[in-house]
C-alpha positions in Angstrom: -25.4 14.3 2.0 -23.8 10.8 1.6 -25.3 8.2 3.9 -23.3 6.4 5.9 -25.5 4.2 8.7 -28.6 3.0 8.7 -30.8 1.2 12.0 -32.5 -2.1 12.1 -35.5 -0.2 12.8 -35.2 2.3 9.7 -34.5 -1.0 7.2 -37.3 -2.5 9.1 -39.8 0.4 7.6 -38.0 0.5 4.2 -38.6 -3.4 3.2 -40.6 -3.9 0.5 -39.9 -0.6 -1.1 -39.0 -0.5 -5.0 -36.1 1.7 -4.4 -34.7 -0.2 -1.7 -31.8 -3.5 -2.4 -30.4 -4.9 0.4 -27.1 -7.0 0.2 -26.2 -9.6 2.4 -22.3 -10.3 2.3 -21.7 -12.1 5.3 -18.3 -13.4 5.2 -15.4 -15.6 6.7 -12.2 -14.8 5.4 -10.9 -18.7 6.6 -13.5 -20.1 5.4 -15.6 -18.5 2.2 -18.5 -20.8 1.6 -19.6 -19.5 5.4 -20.7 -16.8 3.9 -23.1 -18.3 1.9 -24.7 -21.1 4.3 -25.2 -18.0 6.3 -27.7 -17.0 3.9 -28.9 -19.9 3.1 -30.0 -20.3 6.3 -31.8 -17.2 6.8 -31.2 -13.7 5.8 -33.2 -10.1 5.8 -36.0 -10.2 3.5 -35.4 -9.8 -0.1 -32.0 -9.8 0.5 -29.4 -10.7 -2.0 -26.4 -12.1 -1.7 -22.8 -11.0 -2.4 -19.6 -13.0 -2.3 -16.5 -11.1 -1.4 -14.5 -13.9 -3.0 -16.5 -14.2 -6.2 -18.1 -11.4 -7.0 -16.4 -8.5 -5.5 -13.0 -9.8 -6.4 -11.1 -9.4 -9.8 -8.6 -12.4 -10.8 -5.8 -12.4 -8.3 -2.2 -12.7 -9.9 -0.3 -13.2 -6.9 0.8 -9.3 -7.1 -1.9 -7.4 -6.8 -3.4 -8.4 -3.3 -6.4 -11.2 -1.9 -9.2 -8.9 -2.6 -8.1 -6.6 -6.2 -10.5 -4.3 -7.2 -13.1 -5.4 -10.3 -13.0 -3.1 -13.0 -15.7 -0.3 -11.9 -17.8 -1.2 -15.4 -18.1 -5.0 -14.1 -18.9 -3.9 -10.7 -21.8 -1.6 -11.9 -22.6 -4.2 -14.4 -23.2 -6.8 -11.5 -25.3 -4.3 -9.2 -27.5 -3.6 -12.4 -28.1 -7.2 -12.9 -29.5 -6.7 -9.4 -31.7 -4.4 -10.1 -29.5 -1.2 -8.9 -30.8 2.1 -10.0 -29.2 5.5 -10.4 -31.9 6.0 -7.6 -31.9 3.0 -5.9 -30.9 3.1 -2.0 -28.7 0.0 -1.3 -27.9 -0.8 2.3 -25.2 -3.6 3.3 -25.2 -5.6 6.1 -22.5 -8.6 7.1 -22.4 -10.5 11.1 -18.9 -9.2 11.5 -19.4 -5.3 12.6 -19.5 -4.1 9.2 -16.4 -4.7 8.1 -17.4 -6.3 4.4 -20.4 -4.4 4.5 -18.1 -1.3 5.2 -16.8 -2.0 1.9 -20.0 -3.0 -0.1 -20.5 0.6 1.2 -16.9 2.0 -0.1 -17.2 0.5 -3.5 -20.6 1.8 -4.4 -19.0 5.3 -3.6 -16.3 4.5 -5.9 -19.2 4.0 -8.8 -20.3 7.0 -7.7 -23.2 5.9 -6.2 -24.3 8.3 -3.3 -27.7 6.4 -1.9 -25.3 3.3 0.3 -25.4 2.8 4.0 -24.3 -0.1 6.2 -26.8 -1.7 8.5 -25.6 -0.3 12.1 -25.4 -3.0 14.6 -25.5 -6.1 11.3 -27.5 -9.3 11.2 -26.6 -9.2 14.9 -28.6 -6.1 15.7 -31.0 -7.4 13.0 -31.7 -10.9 14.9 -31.6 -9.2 18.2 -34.2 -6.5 17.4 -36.6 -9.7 16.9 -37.0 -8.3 12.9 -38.3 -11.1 10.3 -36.3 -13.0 8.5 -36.3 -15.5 5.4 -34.5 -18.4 3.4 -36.2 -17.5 0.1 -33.9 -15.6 -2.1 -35.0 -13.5 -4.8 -35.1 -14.1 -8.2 -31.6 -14.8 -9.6 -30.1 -12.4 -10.9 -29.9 -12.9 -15.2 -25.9 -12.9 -16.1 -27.5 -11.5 -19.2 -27.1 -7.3 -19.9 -30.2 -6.2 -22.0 -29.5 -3.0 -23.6 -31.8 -1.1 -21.5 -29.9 -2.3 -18.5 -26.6 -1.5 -20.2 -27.9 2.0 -20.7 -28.8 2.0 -16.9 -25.6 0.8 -16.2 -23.6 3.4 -17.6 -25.6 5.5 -15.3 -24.3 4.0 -12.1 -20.7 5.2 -13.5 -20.7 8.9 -12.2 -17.9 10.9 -11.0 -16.4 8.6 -8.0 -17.1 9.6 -4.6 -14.3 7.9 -3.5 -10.7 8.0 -4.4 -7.8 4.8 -4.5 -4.0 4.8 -4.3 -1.9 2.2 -5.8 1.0 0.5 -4.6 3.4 3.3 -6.3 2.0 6.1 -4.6 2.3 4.8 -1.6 6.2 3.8 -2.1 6.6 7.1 -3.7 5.2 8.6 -0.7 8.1 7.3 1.8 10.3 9.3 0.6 8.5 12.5 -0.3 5.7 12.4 2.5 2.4 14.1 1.3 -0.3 11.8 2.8 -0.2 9.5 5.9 -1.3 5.3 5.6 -3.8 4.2 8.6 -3.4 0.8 8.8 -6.6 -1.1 10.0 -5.4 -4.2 11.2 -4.9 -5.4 14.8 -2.3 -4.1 16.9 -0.3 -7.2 17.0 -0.4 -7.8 13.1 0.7 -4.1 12.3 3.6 -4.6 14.8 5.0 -7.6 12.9 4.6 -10.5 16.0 2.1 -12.3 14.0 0.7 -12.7 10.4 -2.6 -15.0 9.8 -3.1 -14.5 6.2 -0.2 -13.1 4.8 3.7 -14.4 3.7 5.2 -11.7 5.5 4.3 -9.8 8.5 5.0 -6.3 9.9 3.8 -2.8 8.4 3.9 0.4 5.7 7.1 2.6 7.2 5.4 5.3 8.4 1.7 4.0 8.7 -0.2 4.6 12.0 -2.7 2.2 13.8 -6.4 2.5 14.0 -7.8 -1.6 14.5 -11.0 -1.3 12.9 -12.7 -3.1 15.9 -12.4 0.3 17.7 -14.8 2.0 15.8 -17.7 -0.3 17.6 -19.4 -0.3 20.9 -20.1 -3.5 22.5 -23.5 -4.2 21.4 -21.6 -3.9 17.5 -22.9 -0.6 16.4 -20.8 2.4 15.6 -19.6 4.8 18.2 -21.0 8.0 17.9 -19.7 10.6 15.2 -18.6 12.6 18.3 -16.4 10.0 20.0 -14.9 8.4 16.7 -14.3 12.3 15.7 -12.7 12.7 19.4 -11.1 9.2 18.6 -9.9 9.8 15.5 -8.5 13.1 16.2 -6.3 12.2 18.5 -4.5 9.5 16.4 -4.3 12.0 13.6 -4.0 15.5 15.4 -4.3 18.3 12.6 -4.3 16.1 9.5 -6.6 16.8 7.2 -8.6 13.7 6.4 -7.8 13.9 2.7 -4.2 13.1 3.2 -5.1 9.9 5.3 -4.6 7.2 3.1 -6.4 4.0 4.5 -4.8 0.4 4.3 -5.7 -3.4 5.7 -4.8 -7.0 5.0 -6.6 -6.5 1.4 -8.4 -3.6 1.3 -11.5 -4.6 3.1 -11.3 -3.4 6.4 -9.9 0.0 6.1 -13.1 0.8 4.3 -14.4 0.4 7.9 -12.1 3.0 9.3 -13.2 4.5 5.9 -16.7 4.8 7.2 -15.7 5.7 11.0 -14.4 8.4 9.6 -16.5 9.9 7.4 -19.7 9.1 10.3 -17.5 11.6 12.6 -17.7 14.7 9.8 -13.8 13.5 8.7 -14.7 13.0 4.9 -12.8 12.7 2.3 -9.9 10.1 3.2 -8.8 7.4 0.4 -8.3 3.7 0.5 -5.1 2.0 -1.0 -7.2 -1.2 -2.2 -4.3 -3.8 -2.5 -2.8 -2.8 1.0 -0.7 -5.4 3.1 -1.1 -8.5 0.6 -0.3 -6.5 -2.4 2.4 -4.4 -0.9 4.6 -7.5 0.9 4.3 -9.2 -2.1 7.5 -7.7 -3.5 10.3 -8.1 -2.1 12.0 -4.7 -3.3 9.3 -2.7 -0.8 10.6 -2.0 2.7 8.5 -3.6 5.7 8.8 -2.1 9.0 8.4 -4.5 12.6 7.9 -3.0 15.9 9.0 -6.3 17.7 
C-alpha cells in the first residue's frame, strides 16, 4: 500500500532511524528565500532542506510554467545525494497545510518511489505537539555522484506511480472529452476576478473547482478519508478517479488534491504539471471567466 500521511507522533518515534529522511520544504511562493530562513531557524531533527525554486524546478523558458518538472534522472539524482534509498521512507513536511509537501510527496511517486508520506498537520502540528526541534543541518549533501550512488540511483527510477499530462492533452481533450481537469486554485482565481501570480486570469474550459484548502480541518490536518471521499464524490459524481486530471497555478497544489484524493480510496488521478502558468502562456489556448 502507498503511504500517504503520516502523524507528528509516528515521525516523532521514527527519528533517528537509518531508513528514515525527512525533508523540510517550507515555502513562500512571494517570497522564496522564506523558505529557507525558516529552516534556518529551526526545523525537525535531521531534517534536510528542499527548495521548490532551486531544486525542485527545471529552467523555466517562459512556456513551460513557474514550477516545470526536472528531468526524473536529476530528481533521483538529487534525492540520492541525500542519502535516498530504494528502501528509504521519506516523509515531507512544509507550514502551509501540505501543499509543497503534497508535491515532495507526488514527485517521489513519479520516481516510482512508494515509501513517501506528508507530515499530517506540518511544522504547525509539529511545533504544537511540543516535539524537539534543531538549527543544525545535516551534512551537506556532496553535488558529487560516486558510482555506487549512481548505481543506487538508477534504482530509485522504477515504473512511475504516478502519471502527467502535457499541455497538448489537455487542449486535445476539449474537443474530444475523455478525462475531466480539477483545478485547485481558489474559487475567485478559477473564476477569472483575480490573478496574483499569473499574466492572465480565468480557467481550463471545462475544468471543475476543488480549492486545495478544503481538503483540511482547522487545526491543518487532513479530513478524514471518509469525508474527502464524501467530499470529493460529490464534485465528481461517478467519475472514475483515473480520468480526473489535476491542475493549479504551477503544478504544486493540485498534488494536494492529488493526495486528498488518493487518502479517500480515489487512487489513481494524474496531475497536468505545467497547469495555469504553462497553459495561459499561449495565446492560441482558449481561457474561460465566470465573471
Amino acid at each position: 500500500m502507498t503511504t500517504t500521511l503520516i502523524s507528528a507522533t509516528e515521525l516523532a518515534a521514527r527519528l533517528g532511524s537509518s531508513d528514515l529522511r525527512v525533508f523540510d520544504v517550507r515555502h513562500d511562493l512571494m517570497d522564496h528565500a522564506a523558505g529557507r530562513r525558516a529552516y534556518e531557524q529551526g526545523h525537525i531533527p535531521g531534517a534536510r532542506y528542499l527548495d521548490h525554486e532551486a531544486e525542485l524546478a527545471a529552467p523555466r523558458t517562459g512556456k513551460n510554467g513557474r514550477h516545470p518538472l526536472p528531468t526524473r534522472e536529476a530528481l533521483a539524482a538529487l534525492l540520492t545525494a541525500h542519502g535516498v534509498g530504494p528502501d528509504t521512507l521519506v516523509v515531507a513536511y512544509d507550514a502551509s497545510g501540505g501543499m509543497f509537501a503534497a508535491h515532495l510527496w507526488w514527485m517521489l511517486r513519479w520516481l516510482g518511489h512508494e515509501r513517501v508520506a506528508v507530515l499530517d498537520g506540518g511544522w504547525q502540528g509539529w511545533t504544537a505537539a511540543g516535539l524537539p526541534t534543531s538549527t543544525e543541518s545535516p551534512t551537506n549533501a556532496s553535488t558529487a555522484v560516486s558510482h555506487a550512488e549512481q548505481t543506487e540511483n538508477a534504482s530509485l527510477l522504477g515504473q512511475p506511480l504516478a502519471d502527467t499530462v502535457d499541455a497538448d492533452a489537455v487542449l486535445a481533450n476539449l474537443a474530444a472529452p475523455a478525462f475531466t481537469v480539477l483545478d485547485a486554485r481558489a474559487a475567485n482565481r478559477y473564476r477569472g476576478e483575480v490573478e496574483p501570480m499569473d499574466p492572465v486570469a480565468g480557467h481550463i474550459p471545462g475544468a471543475l473547482n476543488r480549492p486545495n484548502g478544503e481538503n483540511l480541518q482547522a487545526d491543518g490536518r487532513f479530513k478524514d478519508a471518509a469525508q474527502l471521499r464524501a467530499e470529493f464524490s460529490a464534485l465528481l459524481g461517478e467519475r472514475d478517479p483515473a480520468t480526473i486530471v489535476h491542475q493549479c497555478g504551477s503544478g504544486i497544489t493540485a498534488c494536494h488534491n492529488l493526495l486528498a484524493m488518493e487518502v479517500a480510496g480515489l487512487a489513481g488521478s494524474r496531475l497536468y504539471p505545467g497547469s495555469w502558468s504553462e497553459w495561459c502562456s499561449d495565446s492560441a489556448r482558449p481561457v474561460a471567466r465566470d465573471v
